[in-house]
Structures are given as C-alpha cells and as structure tokens.
C-alpha positions as a Markdown table, in Angstrom:
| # | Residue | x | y | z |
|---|---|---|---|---|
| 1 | Unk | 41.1 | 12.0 | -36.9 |
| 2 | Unk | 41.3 | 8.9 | -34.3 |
| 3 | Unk | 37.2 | 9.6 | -33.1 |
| 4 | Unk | 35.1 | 11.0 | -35.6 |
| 5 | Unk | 32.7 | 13.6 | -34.4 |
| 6 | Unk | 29.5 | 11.1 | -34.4 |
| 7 | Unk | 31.3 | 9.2 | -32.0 |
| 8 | Unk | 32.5 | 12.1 | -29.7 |
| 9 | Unk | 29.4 | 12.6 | -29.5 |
| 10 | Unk | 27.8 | 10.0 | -28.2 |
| 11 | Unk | 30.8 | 9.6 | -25.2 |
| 12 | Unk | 29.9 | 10.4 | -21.9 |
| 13 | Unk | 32.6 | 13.0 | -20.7 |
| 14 | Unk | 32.7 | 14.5 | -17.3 |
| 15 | Unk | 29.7 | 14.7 | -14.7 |
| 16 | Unk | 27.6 | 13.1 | -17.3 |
| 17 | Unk | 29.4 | 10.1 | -16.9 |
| 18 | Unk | 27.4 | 9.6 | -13.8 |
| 19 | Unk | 24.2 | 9.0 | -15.6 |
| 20 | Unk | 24.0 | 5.2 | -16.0 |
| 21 | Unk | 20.1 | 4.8 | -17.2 |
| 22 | Unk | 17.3 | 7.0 | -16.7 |
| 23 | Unk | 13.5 | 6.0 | -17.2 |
| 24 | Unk | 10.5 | 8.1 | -17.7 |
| 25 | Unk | 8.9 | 6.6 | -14.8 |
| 26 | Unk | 10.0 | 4.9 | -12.1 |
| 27 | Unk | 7.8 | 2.1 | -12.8 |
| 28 | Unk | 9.6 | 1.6 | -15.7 |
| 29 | Unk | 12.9 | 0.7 | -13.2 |
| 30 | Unk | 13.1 | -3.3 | -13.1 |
| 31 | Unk | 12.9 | -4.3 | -9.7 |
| 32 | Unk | 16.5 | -6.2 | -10.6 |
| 33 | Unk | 17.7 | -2.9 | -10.5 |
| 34 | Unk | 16.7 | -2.3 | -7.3 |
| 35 | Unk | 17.7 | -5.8 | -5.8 |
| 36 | Unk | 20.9 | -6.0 | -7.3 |
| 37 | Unk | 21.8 | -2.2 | -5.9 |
| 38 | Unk | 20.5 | -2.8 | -2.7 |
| 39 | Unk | 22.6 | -6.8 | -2.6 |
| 40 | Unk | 25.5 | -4.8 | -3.7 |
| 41 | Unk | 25.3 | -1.9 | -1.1 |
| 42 | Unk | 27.7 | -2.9 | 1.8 |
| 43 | Unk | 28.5 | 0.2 | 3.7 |
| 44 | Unk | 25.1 | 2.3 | 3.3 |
| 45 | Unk | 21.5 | 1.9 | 2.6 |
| 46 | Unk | 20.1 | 5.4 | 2.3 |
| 47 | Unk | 16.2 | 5.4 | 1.3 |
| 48 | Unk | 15.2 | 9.1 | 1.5 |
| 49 | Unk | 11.9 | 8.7 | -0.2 |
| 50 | Unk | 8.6 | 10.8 | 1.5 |
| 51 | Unk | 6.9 | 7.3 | 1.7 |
| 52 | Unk | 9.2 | 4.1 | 0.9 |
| 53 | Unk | 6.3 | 2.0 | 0.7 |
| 54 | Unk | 6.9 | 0.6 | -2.9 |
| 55 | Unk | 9.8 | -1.1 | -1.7 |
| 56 | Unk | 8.0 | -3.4 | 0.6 |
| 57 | Unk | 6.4 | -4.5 | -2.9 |
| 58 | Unk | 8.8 | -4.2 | -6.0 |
| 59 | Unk | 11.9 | -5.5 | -4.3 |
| 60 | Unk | 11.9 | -9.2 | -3.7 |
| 61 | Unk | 12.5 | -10.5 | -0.1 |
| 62 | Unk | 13.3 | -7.2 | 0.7 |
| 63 | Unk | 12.9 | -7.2 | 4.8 |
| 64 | Unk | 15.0 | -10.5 | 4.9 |
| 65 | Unk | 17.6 | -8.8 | 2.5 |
| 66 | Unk | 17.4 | -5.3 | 5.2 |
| 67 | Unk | 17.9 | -7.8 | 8.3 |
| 68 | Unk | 21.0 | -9.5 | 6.2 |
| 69 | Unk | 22.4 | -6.0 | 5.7 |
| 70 | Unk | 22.4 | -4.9 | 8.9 |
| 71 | Unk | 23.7 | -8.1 | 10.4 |
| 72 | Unk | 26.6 | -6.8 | 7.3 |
| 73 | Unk | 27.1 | -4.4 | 9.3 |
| 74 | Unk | 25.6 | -1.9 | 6.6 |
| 75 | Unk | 24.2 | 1.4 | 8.2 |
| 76 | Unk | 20.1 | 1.4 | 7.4 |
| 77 | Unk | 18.3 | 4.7 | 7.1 |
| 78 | Unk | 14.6 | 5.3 | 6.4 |
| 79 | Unk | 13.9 | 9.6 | 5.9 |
| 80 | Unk | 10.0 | 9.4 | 5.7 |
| 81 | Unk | 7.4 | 11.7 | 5.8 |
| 82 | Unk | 5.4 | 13.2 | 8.6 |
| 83 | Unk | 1.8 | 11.1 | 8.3 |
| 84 | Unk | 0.2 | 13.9 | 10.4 |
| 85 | Unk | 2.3 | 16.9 | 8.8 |
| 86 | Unk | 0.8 | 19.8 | 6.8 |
| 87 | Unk | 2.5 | 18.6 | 3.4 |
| 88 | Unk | 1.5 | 15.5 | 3.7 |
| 89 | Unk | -1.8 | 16.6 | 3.8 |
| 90 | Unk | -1.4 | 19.0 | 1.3 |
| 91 | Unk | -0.1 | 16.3 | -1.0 |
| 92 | Unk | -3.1 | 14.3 | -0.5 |
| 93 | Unk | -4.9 | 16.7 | -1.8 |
| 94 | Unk | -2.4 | 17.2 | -4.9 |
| 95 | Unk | -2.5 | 13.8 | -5.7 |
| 96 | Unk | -6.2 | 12.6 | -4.9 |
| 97 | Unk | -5.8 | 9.1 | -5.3 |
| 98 | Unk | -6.9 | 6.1 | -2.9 |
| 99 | Unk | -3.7 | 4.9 | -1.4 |
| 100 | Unk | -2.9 | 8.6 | 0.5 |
| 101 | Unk | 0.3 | 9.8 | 1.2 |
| 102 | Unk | -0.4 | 9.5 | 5.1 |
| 103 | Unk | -1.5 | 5.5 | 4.7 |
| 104 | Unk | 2.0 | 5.2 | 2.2 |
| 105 | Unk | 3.7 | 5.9 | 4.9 |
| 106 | Unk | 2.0 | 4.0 | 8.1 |
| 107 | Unk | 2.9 | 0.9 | 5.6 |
| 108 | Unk | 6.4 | 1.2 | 5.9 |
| 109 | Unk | 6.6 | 2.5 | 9.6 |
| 110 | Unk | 4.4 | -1.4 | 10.2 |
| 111 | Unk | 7.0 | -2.7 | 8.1 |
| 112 | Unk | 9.5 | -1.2 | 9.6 |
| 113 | Unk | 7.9 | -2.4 | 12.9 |
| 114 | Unk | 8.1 | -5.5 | 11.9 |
| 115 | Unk | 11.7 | -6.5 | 11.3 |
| 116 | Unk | 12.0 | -5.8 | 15.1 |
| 117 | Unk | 15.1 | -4.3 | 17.3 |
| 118 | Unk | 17.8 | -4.4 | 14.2 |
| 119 | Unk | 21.6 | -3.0 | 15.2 |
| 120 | Unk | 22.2 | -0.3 | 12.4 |
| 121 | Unk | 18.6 | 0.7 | 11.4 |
| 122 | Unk | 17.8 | 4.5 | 12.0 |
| 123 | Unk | 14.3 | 6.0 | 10.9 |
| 124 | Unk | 13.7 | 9.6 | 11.2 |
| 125 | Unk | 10.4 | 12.2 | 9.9 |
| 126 | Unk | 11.4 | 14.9 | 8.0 |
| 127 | Unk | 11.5 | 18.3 | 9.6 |
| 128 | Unk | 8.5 | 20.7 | 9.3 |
| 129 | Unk | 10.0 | 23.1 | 7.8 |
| 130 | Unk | 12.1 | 20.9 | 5.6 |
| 131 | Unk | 8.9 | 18.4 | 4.4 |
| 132 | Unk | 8.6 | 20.6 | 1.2 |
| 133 | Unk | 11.9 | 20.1 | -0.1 |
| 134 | Unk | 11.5 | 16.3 | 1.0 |
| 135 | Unk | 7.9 | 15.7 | -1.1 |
| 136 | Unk | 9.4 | 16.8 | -4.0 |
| 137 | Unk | 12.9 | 14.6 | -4.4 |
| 138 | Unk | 13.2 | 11.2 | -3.7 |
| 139 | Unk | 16.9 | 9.8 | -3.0 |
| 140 | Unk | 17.7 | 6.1 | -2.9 |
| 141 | Unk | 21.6 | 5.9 | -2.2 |
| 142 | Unk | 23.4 | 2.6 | -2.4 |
| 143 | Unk | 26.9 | 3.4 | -1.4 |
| 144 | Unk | 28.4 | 5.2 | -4.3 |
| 145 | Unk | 24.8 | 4.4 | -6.7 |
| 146 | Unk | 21.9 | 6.3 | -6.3 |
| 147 | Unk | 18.3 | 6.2 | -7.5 |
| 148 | Unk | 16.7 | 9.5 | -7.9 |
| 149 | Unk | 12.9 | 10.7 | -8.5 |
| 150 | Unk | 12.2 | 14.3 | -9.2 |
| 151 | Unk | 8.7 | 14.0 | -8.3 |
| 152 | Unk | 6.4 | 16.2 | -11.2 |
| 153 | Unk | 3.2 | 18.2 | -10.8 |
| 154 | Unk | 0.5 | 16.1 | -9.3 |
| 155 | Unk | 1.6 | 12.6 | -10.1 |
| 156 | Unk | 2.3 | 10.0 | -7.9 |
| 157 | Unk | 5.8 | 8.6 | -7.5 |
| 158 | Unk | 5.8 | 6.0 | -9.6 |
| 159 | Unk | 4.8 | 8.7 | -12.7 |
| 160 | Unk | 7.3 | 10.6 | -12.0 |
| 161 | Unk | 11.0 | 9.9 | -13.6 |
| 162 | Unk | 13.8 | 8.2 | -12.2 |
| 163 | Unk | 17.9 | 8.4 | -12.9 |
| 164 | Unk | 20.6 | 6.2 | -11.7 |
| 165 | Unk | 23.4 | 7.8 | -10.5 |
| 166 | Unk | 26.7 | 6.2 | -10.6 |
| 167 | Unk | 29.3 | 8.2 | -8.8 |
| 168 | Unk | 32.2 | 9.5 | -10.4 |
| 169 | Unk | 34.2 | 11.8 | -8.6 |
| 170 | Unk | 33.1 | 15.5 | -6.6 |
| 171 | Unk | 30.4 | 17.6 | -7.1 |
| 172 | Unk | 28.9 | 15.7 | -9.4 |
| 173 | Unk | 25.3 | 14.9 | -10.0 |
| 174 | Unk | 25.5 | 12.1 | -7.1 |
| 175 | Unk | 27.1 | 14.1 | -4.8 |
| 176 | Unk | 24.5 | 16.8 | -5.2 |
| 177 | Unk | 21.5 | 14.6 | -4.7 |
| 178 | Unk | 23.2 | 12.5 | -1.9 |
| 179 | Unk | 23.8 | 16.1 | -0.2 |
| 180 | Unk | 20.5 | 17.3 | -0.3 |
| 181 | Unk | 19.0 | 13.9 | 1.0 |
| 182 | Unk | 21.8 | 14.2 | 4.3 |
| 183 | Unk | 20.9 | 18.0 | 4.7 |
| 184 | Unk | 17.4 | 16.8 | 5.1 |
| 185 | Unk | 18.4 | 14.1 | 7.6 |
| 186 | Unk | 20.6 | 16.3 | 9.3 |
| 187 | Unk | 17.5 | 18.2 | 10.6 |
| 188 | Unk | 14.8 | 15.6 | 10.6 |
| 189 | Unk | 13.7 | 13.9 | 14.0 |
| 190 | Unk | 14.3 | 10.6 | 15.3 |
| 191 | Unk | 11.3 | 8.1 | 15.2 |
| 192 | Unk | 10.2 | 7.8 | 18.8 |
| 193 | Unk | 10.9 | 4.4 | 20.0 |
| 194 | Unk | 7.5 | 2.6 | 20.1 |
C-alpha cells in the first residue's frame, strides 16, 4: 500500500480542498491575511459584510490600497447594511453592545465618502426583504479566495468564526458562498449619490 490509511486521512480530497485555514474567530484572522488577499485581488474586491467597518482598522493602509485597486482597474463593491432598516435595529438589540450595528455602518459609508469619486467602486444596502439573510453571513471575495463569517447567536462579528475559501472548481464551498453574497447584490439598492 503506496499511502497508508493515517495519511489518506489527513489529505484534502474534493470540495474540501477549498478549505485553506479556518479560525474560531475572526479576530483570530492576521490582518496579513487580509492584506495580502486583498494586494493579490486584481479582477474583484467583493466585501459583502452587513457593516465592513473593521476593515478601516485591521487592514493596513487600506483606503490607499482600495484607490490603487481601482486605478487597477479592479471592480470595488461594498454590500452594507441598511443603518435605518428593521434588522439592523433588531440586531442592535441582539447584540447590545456600545459600537451599534447602525454607527458600524455610518463608519464605512464616511469612509467610503472619503476616498472620493473612484472609477470602479459600487456600494449598495441590502434589500429589505433580503437584510436577514445578509446579518447573518458575511462574504469577503478576493477573486477566486474568499473570507467567510457565519455570524452565531448574539455575538458580534469578530466572535463569530471565519474560513478561507480557496476556490477549486464548481459548486464548491466558494462558489456557494460567492453565490449567495451576488444573489444578495443582485437585489440590493444602489447608494444614492450624495
């Protein structure tokens, strides 16, 4: 026998192949990670978190790095929240910390503000009827990588886990999660031009 059992094992076959690390919590993600996919990214940045506000703070230069990607010529999306919808509100409640949901994401629409007129940046709010599905899955696509938070119970998103996806080929894992996050921007609203 070539491979012994232990070693079968412990090789990745098929879909699970696509699982590159996972962490308990995304906290527990290096902010490398999170540099070097985003760096890497050069056809589409795809941050389909409710609030996005962490990256403002965890990734390193990360509003020069955006206007670099988009001079690229890489496509920039930002699927947010509705700061005034029903599940955000609801989620405030769930949570029932200091830093609400609704203020989470006003810091990334100012932030947003802030890197001005850029060629390639889209930002939409989730659809009403949608938002539930949206609170409860984060999806951070880098190309063909993608960082994923199933958000748990009443934790925040930081406490809640986090895989990196790697993709490998159809209907996988990736392709699931990186379909559910373009459903929900498929029927989410543009961000009025301020």
């Amino acid at each position: 026998m070539i491979w012994p059992q232990a070693v079968k094992d412990r090789i990745k076959t098929g879909h699970d192949r696509e699982l590159v690390q996972s962490y308990p919590y995304r906290s527990a993600c290096p902010s490398t990670v999170w540099g070097e996919l985003i760096d890497s990214a050069t056809e589409d940045l795809f941050f389909a978190g409710y609030t996005n506000y962490f990256l403002w703070t965890q990734v390193p230069a990360f509003a020069d790095t955006l206007r670099r990607k988009a001079a690229e010529g890489c496509r920039v999306r930002f699927l947010l929240g509705d700061p005034e919808g029903q599940v955000t509100r609801q989620r405030e409640v769930v949570e029932d910390v200091a830093l609400s949901v609704s203020t989470r994401i006003r810091i990334t629409l100012e932030n947003l503000d802030r890197l001005g007129d850029l060629n390639g940046l889209e930002t939409r709010h989730t659809a009403a009827e949608d938002a539930t599905n949206h609170v409860s899955l984060s999806v951070f696509r880098f190309d063909h990588e993608a960082l994923v938070t199933p958000h748990l119970a009443r934790l925040v998103g930081h406490d809640s886990p986090l895989l990196h996806l790697r993709r490998q080929g159809d209907k996988g894992m990736f392709e699931r999660f990186s379909d559910h996050a373009e459903e929900l921007w498929r029927t989410a609203r543009p961000r009025p031009v301020a």
